[in-house]
C-alpha positions in Angstrom: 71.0 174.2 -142.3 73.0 176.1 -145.4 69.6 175.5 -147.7 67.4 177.3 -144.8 69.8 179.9 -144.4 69.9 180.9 -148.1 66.2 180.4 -148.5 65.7 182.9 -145.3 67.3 185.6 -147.4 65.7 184.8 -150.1 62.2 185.3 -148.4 63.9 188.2 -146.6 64.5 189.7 -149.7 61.4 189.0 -151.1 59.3 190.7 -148.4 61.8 193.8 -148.5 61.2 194.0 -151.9 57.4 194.3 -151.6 57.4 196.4 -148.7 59.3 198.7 -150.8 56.9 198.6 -153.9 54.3 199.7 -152.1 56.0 202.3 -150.7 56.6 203.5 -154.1 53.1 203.3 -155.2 51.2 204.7 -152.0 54.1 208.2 -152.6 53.8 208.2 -156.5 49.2 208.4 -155.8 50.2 210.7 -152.8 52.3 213.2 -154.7 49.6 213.0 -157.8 46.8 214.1 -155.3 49.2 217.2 -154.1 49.8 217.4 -158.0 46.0 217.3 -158.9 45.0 219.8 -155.7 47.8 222.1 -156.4 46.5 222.3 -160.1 42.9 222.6 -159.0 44.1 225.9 -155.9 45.9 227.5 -158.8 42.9 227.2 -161.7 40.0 228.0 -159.4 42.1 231.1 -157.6 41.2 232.8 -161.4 37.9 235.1 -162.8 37.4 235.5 -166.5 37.1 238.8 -166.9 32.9 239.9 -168.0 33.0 241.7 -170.9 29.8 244.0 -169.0 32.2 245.1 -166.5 34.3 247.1 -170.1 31.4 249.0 -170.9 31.7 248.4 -174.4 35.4 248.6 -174.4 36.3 245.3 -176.5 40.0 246.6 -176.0 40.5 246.7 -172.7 38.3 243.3 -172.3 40.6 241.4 -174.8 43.5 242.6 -172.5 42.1 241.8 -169.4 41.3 238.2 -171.2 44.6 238.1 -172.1 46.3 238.9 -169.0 43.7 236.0 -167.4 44.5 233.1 -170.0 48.2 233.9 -169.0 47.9 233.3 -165.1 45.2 230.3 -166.4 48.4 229.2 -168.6 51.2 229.5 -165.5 48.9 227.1 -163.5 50.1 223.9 -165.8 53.7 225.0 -164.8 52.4 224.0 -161.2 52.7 220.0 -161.5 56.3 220.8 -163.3 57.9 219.6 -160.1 56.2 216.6 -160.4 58.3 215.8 -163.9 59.5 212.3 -162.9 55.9 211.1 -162.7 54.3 213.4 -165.5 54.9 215.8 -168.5 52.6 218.4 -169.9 52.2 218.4 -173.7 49.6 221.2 -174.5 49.3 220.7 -178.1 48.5 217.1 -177.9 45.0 218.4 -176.4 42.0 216.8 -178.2 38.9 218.4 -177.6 37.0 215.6 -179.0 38.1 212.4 -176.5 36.3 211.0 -174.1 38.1 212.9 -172.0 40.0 215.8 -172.9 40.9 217.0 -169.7 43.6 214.3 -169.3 44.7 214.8 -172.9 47.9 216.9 -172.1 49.5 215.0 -169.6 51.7 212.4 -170.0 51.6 210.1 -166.9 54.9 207.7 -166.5 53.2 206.2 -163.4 49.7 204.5 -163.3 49.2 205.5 -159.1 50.4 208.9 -159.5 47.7 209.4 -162.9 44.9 207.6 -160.3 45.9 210.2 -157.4 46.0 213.1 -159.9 42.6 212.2 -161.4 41.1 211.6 -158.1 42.2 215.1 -156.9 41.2 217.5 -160.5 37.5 215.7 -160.3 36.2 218.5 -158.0 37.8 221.2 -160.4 37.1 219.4 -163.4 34.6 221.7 -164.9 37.1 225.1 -164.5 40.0 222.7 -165.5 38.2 221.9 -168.9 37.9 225.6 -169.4 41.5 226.5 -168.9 42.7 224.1 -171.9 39.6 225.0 -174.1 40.7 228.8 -173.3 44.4 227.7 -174.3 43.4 226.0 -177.9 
């Protein structure tokens, strides 16, 4: 009756322990698609300025591009709250991967890079952009 008992909390154990792991995982993807939406509200909420709209003024169009590669920058500080599953290195981009995108962050969790990826996709194009505009 003893060996039953112990083995009973083993299993116990066992299936707590599993239940809990994918708890983990299904929050970590979860919180990397709120990540990767945030990212993509805060990118897309941006115009570059046209340069025909400064009749000729080169001046006041490098300022207004200034002023929009700033607010472009501030979006990256978005995901900051998101620092236990990833960090931002901006000078680690590399225009020539595969995928450059992706080349800034550095994801400590495997579900919350999947959820993150799966929720930039639809912004991937302005997202590309924003890092090529920061270089």
């Amino acid at each position: 009756m003893n060996k039953f008992k112990y083995l009973t909390v083993v299993v116990l154990t066992t299936l707590l322990a599993v239940v809990v792991s994918c708890k983990d995982k299904d929050d970590a993807e979860k919180e990397g698609r709120e990540a990767g939406t945030l990212m993509c509200e805060c990118v897309t909420a941006y115009t570059a300025p046209d340069p025909a709209d400064f009749g000729g003024d080169m001046e006041a169009f490098q300022l207004a591009f200034m002023a929009y590669a700033q607010q472009l920058y501030e979006c990256l500080g978005v995901i900051s709250q998101y620092e236990k599953y990833v960090e931002v290195d901006i000078e680690a981009y590399d225009d020539e991967a595969a995928d450059p995108l992706y080349t800034v962050f550095i994801f400590k969790d495997p579900n919350f890079e999947k959820g993150f990826k799966e929720a930039t996709a639809g912004c991937k194009n302005a997202f590309d952009a924003l890092l090529a505009l920061l270089q």
